[in-house]
C-alpha positions as CSV (number, residue, x, y, z in Angstrom):
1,X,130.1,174.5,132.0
2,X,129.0,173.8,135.6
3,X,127.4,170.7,136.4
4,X,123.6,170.6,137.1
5,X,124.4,167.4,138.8
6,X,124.9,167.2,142.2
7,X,126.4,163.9,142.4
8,X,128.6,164.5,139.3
9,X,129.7,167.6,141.1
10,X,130.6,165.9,144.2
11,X,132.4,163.1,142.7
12,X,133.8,165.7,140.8
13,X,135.5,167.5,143.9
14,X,136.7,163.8,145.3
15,X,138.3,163.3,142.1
16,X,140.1,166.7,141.8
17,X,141.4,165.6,145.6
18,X,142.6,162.1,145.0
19,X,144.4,163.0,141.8
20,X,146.3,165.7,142.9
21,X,146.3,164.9,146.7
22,X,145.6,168.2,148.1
23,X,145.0,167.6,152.1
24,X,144.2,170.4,154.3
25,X,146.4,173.5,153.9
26,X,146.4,176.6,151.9
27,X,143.9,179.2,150.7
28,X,140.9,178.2,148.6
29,X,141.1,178.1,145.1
30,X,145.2,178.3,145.0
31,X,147.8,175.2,143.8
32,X,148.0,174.4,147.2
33,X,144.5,173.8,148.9
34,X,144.1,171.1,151.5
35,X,148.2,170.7,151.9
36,X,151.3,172.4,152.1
37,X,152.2,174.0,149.0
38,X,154.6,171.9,147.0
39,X,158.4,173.1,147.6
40,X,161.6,170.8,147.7
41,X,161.3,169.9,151.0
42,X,157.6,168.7,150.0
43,X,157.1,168.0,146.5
44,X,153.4,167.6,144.7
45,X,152.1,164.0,145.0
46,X,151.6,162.2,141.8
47,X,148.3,161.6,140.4
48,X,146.4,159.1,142.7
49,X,144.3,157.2,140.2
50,X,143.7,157.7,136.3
51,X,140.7,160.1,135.0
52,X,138.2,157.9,132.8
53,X,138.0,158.9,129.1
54,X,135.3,158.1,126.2
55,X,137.6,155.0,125.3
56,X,136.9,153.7,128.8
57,X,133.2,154.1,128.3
58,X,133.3,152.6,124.9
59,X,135.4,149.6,125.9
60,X,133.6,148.6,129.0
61,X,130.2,149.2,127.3
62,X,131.3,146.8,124.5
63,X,132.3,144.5,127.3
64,X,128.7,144.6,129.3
65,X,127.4,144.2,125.8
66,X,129.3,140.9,124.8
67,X,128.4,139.6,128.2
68,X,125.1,140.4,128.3
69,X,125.5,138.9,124.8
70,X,127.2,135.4,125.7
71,X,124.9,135.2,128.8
72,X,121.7,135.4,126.7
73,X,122.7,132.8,124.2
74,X,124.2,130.6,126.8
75,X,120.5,130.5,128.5
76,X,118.4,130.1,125.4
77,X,120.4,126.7,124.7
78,X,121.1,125.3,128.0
79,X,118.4,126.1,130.2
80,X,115.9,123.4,129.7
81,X,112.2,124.8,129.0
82,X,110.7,123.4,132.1
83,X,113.0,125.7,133.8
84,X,112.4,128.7,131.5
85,X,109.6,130.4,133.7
86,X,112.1,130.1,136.9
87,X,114.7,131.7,135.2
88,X,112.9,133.8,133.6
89,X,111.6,135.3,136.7
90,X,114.2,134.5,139.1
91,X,117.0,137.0,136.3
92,X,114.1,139.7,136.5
93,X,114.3,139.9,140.5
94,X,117.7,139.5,140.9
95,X,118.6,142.1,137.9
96,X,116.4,144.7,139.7
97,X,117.9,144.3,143.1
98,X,120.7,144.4,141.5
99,X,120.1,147.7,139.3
100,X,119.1,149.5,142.0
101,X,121.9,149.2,144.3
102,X,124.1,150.1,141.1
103,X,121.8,153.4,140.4
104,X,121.6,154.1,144.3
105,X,125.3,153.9,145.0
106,X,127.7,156.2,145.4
107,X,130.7,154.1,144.5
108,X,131.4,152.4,141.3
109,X,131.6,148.5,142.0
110,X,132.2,147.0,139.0
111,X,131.7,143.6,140.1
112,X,128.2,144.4,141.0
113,X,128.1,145.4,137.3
114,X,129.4,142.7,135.3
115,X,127.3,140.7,137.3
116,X,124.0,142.8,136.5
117,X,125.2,142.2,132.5
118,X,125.5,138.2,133.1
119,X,122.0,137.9,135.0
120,X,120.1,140.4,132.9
121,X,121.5,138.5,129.9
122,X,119.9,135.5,131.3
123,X,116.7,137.0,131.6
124,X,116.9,138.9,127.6
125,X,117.4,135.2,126.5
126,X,114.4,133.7,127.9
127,X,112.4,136.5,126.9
128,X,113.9,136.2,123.4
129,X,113.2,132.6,123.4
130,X,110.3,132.8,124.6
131,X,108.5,135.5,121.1
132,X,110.9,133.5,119.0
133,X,110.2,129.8,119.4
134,X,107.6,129.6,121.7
135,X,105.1,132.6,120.3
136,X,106.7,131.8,117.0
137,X,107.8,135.0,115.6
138,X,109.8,134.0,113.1
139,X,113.0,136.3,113.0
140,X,111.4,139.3,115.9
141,X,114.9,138.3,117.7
142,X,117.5,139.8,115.0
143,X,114.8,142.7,114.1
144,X,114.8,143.3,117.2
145,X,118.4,143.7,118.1
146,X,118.9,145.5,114.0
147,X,116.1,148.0,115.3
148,X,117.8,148.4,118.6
149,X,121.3,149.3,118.1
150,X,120.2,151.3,115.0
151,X,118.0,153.6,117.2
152,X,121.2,154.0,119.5
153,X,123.4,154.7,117.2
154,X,120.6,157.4,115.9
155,X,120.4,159.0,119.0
156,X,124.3,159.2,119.2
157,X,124.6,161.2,116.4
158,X,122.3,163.5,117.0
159,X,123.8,164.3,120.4
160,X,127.3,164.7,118.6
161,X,125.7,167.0,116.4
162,X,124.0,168.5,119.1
163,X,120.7,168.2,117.5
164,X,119.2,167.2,120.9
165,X,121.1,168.9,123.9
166,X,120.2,167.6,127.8
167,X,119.2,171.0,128.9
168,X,117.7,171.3,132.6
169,X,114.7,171.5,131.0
170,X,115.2,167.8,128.9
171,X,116.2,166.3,131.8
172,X,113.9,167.3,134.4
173,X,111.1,166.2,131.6
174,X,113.0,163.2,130.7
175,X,112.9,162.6,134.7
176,X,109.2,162.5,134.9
177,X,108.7,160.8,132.1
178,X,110.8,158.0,133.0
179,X,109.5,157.9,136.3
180,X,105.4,158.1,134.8
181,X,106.3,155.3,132.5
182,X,107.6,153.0,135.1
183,X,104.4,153.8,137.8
184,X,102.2,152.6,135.1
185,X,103.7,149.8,134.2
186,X,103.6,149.1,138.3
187,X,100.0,149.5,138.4
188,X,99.2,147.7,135.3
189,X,101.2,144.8,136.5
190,X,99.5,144.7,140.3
191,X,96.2,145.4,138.6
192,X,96.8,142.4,136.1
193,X,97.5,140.3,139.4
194,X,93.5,140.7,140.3
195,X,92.7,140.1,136.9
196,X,92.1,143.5,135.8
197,X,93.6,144.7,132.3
198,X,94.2,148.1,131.0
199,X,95.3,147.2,127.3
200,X,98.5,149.2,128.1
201,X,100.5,145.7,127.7
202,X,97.5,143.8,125.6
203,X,98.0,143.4,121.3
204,X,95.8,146.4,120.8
205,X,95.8,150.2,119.9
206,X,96.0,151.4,123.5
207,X,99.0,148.7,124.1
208,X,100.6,149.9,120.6
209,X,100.4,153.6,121.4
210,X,101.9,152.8,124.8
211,X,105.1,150.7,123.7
212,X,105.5,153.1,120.7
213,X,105.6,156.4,123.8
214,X,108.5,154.0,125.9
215,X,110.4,153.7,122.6
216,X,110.8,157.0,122.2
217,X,111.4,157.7,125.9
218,X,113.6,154.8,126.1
219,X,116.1,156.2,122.8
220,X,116.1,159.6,124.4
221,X,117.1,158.3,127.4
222,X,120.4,158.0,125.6
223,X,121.1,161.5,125.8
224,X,120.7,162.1,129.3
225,X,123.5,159.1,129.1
226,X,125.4,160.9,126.9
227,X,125.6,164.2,128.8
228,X,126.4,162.1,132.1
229,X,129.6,160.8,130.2
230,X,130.3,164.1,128.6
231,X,130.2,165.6,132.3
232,X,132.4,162.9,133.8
233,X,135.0,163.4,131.8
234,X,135.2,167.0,132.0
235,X,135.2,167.0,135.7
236,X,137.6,164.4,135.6
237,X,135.9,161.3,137.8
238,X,138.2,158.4,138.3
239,X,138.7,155.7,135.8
240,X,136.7,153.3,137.4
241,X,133.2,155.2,136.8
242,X,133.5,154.3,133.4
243,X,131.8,151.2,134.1
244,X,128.9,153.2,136.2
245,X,128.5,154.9,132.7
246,X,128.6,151.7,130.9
247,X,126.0,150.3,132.8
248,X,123.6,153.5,132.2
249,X,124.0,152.4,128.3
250,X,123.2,149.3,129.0
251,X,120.1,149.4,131.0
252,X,118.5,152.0,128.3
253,X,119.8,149.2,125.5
254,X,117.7,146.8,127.2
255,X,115.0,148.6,128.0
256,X,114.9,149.8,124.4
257,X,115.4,146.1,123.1
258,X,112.4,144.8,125.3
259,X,110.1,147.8,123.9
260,X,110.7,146.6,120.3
261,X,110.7,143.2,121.0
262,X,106.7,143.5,122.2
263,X,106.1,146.4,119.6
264,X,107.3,143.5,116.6
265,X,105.2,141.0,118.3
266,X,102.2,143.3,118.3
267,X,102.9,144.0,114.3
268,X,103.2,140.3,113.7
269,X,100.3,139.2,115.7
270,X,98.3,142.0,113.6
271,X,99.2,140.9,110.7
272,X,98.6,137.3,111.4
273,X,94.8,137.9,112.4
């Protein structure tokens, strides 16, 4: 199946190049495109670099995970609370900077990566802290994180199942959608800073309705992720984009993590009152 991609196609060709190191002879579409055609005198090059596979994804998601993991607990008990509301907002600027250059790259850096885990880590663990101890929701953290990885492993199986496929017509509606979601939580954030407030982020029905429609957008997300990998592999992008994948799983985990941590707290705090 052809790619619907443009970038996925494009790394696609570069990868087909650098593993079998075709240059810039021969016809189109034959062994021999872009160099001589191998002969004794000139044998094929060896593959250049490795092709990733679904146990590269796996392991460096699992990696980004235990990172994210160990950086989140690491903050929660040694960053003092005076300092929480620094780091708290000093890991969200630096983790966005740092997510967009990721998304907006056309290599795969995977030190930019492991250092988005460790810093957005930081910022999941003040978060955390903060509903937990602070706001005193007693146990919202490991509901939270139960809830989370349950939805994803959901999702999961009903792409292997192909219950839910990423047709062009998913994805350009998963597009908007994710794109919608994030201008409104833009505007209600500037409009908060003049002291106006929408309810879409207040313990009410308009804010429960609103973190409910980002759950859902944020667990289908997965399968835009999903197709992403299943495309990689099939065109046969280098071994190091497993991490680029990796970090698409991770970004939707915490996205997903956040949306149920506030959705708890709204559920708690209603059934405090």
């Amino acid at each position: 199946m052809k790619s619907s991609n443009p970038v996925l196609s494009r790394l696609g060709r570069a990868a087909e190049q650098q593993r079998t190191g075709y240059g810039a002879y021969g016809p189109p579409g034959e062994p021999g495109y872009g160099q001589p055609y191998p002969t004794a005198a000139y044998p094929a090059a060896p593959p250049a670099v490795q092709p990733m596979t679904i146990d590269d994804v796996v392991v460096k998601t699992v990696t980004l995970l235990g990172l994210t993991g160990i950086a989140a607990i690491a903050a929660w008990n040694l960053i003092p609370d005076g300092y929480m509301g620094a780091a708290w907002i000093g890991a969200a600027v630096v983790g966005l900077v740092l997510g967009l250059i990721i998304s907006f790259s056309r290599m795969a850096n995977p030190a930019l990566v492991v250092t988005y885990a460790v810093v957005e880590g930081v910022f999941v663990g003040m978060v955390s802290k903060t509903y937990q101890e602070f706001l005193g929701y007693s146990g919202i953290v490991l509901q939270a994180v139960v809830a989370t990885f349950g939805v994803f492993f959901l999702m999961a199986a009903l792409y292997k199942f192909k219950v839910i496929r990423a047709t062009p017509r998913f994805t350009r509606g998963m597009i908007a959608a994710i794109g919608g979601l994030f201008a409104l939580m833009l505007i209600n954030f500037v409009l908060s800073l003049f002291g106006f407030h929408t309810g879409l982020r207040d313990n009410g029905a308009v804010g429960i309705i609103f973190s409910l429609v980002c759950i859902v957008v944020a667990s289908l997300s997965f399968i835009l992720d999903f197709d992403q990998i299943e495309q990689g592999i099939r065109m046969g992008l280098p071994q190091r984009y497993s991490w680029t994948a990796a970090f698409g799983i991770l970004v939707g985990l915490i996205w997903l993590y956040l949306e149920i941590l506030r959705l708890l707290s709204y559920l708690q705090g209603s059934s405090r009152d």
